[in-house]
C-alpha positions as CSV (number, residue, x, y, z in Angstrom):
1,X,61.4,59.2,-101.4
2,X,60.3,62.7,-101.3
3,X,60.8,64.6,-97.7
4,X,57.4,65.2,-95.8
5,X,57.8,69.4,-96.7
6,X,57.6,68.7,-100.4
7,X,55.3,65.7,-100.3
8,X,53.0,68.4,-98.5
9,X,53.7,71.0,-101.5
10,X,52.4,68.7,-103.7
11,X,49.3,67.8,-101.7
12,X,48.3,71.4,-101.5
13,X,49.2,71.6,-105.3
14,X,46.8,68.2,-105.6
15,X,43.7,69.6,-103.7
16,X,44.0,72.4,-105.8
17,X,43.5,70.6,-108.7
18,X,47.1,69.8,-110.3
19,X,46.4,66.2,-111.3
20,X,49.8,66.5,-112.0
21,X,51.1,67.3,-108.4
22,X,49.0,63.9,-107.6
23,X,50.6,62.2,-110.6
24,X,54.2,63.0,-108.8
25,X,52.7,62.0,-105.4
26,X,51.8,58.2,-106.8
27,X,55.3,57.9,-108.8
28,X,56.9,58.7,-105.3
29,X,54.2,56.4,-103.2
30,X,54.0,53.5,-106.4
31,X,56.5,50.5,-105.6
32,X,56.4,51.2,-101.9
33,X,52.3,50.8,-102.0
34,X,52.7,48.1,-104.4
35,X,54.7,46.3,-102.1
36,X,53.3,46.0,-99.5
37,X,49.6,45.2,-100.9
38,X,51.4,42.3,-102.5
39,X,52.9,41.2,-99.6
40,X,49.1,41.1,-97.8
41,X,47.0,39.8,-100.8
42,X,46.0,35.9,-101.1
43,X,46.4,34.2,-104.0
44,X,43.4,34.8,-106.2
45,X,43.6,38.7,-105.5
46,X,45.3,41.3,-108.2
47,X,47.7,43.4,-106.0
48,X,47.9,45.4,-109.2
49,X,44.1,46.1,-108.9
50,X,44.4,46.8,-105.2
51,X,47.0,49.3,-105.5
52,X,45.5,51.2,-108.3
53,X,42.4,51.3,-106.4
54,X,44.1,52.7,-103.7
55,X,45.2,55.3,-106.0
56,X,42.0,56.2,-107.1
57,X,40.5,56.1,-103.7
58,X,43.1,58.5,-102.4
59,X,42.6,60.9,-105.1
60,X,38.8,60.5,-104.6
61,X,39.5,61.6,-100.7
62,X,42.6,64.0,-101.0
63,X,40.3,67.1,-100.1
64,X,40.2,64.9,-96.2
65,X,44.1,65.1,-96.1
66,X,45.1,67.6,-93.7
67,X,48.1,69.1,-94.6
68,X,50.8,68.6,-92.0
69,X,50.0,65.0,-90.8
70,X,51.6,61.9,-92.6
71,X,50.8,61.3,-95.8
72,X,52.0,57.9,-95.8
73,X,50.5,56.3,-93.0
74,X,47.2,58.0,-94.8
75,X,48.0,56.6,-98.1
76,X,48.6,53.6,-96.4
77,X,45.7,53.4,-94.4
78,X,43.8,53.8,-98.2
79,X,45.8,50.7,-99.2
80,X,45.2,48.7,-95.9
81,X,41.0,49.1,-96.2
82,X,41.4,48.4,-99.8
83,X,43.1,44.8,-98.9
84,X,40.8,44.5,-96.7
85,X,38.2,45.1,-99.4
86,X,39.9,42.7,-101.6
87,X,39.9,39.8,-99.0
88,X,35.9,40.5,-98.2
89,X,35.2,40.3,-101.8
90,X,37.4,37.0,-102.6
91,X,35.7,35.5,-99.5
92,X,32.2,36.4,-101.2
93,X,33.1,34.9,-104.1
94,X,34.4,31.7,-102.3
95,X,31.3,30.9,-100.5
96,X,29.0,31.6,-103.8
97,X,31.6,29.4,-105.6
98,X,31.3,27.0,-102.8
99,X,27.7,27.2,-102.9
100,X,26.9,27.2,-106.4
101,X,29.6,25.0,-107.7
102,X,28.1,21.9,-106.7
103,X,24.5,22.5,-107.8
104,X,26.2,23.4,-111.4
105,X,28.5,20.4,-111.2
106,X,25.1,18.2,-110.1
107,X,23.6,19.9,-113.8
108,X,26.2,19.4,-115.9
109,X,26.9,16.0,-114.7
110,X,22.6,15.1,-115.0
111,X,22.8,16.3,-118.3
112,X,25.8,14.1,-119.4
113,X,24.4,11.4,-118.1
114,X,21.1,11.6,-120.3
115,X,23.2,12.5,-123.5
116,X,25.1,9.3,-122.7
117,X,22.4,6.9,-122.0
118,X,21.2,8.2,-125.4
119,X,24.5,7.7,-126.7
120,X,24.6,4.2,-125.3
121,X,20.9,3.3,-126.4
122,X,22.2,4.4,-130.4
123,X,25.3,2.5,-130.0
124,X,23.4,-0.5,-128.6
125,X,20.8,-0.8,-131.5
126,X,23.9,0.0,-134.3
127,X,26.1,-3.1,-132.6
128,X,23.1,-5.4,-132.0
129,X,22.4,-4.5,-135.9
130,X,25.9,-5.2,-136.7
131,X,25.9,-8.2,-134.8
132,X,22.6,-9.5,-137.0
133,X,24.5,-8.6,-140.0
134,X,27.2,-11.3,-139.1
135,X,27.1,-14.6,-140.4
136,X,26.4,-17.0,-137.4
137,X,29.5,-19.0,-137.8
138,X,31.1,-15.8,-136.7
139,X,28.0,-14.5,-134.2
140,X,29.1,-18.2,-132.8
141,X,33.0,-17.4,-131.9
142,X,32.0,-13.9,-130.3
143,X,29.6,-15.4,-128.6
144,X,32.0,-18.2,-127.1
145,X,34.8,-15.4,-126.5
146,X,33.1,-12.9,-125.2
147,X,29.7,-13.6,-123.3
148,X,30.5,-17.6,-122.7
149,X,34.4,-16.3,-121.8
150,X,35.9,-19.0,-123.2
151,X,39.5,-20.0,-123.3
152,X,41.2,-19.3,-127.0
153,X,42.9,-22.8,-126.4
154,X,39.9,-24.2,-126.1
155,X,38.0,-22.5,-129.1
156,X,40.7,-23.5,-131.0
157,X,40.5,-27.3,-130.0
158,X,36.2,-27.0,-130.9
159,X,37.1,-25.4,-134.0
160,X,40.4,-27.5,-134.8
161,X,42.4,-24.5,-135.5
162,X,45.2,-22.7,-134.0
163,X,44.9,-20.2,-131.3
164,X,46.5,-17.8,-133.5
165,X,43.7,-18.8,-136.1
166,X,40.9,-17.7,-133.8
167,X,43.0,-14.2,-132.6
168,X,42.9,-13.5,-136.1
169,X,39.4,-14.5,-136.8
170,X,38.3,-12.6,-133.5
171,X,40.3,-9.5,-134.4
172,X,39.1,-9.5,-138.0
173,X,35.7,-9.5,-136.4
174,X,35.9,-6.6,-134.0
175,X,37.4,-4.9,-137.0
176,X,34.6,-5.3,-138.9
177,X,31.8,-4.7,-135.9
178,X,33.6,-1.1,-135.4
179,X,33.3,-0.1,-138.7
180,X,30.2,-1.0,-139.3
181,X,29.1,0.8,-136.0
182,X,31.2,3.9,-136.9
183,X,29.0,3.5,-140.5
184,X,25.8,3.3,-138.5
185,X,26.2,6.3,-136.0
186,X,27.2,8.6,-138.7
187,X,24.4,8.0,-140.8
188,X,22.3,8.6,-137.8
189,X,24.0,11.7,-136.8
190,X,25.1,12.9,-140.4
């Protein structure tokens, strides 16, 4: 850390117009400022933003230094207003977040919904067109299985067959309804 005679020097050589007198001020001021804008910034906010900022702002306002006074606490006072700034703005962008987020979540969630039920409208006609395709032996045991819910043990005793018979049969069939219904909706939607 330089001593408050030469950090003056180089302020004086700064307002003049030696950017690099400035240059050495922020190598001297860097981690220190860093620091301690990390230390004060939420979560969200990019201390490495802030402090660059800061930075710029001080070299924006280095002709309202007076010489003699401390250049830290001024540099510091830069960095404080520019967390400050930081804050205001994350808070800003919270609230419209807050605000808008629900209205674009309402949106996306509307449209979904009417791609879906037109989804679910092709996918109904393909299966009900699958389903016609069956034979009505095996329309028959879906039916049973799935819309009468009806015990395998006791399909299998209807049909005189073996449970294991009918899990076949049944699987056989959902096989063949999802290919034909993956056959369908690509011909639809090529």
């Amino acid at each position: 850390m330089l001593e408050p005679t030469a950090i003056d020097a180089l302020v004086l050589r700064a307002q003049a117009g030696d950017q690099e007198a400035f240059g050495a001020l922020v190598m001297d001021f860097e981690w220190p400022v860093r620091a301690w804008i990390t230390a004060r910034c939420p979560a969200g906010a990019d201390a490495d933003d802030v402090a660059q900022t800061t930075f710029v702002e001080a070299f924006k306002n280095l002709g309202r230094y007076q010489v003699g006074s401390d250049f830290r606490t001024w540099l510091f006072t830069i960095a404080r207003y520019q967390v400050m700034a930081e804050l205001t703005r994350l808070r800003r962008l919270a609230d419209y977040h807050e605000r808008y987020f629900p209205h674009a979540l309402w949106q996306e969630l509307e449209r979904r919904a009417l791609m879906m039920d037109l989804r679910d409208d092709e996918r109904l006609t393909a299966l009900r067109d699958c389903l016609a395709a069956l034979d009505d032996d095996d329309r028959a045991l879906l039916t049973q299985r799935y819309s009468d819910e009806m015990p395998l043990r006791q399909m299998a005793q209807l049909r005189q067959r073996s449970e294991g018979a009918i899990k076949k049969s049944l699987f056989q069939l959902r096989e063949q309804l999802h290919t034909c219904l993956i056959r369908r909706l690509r011909s639809e939607h090529p």
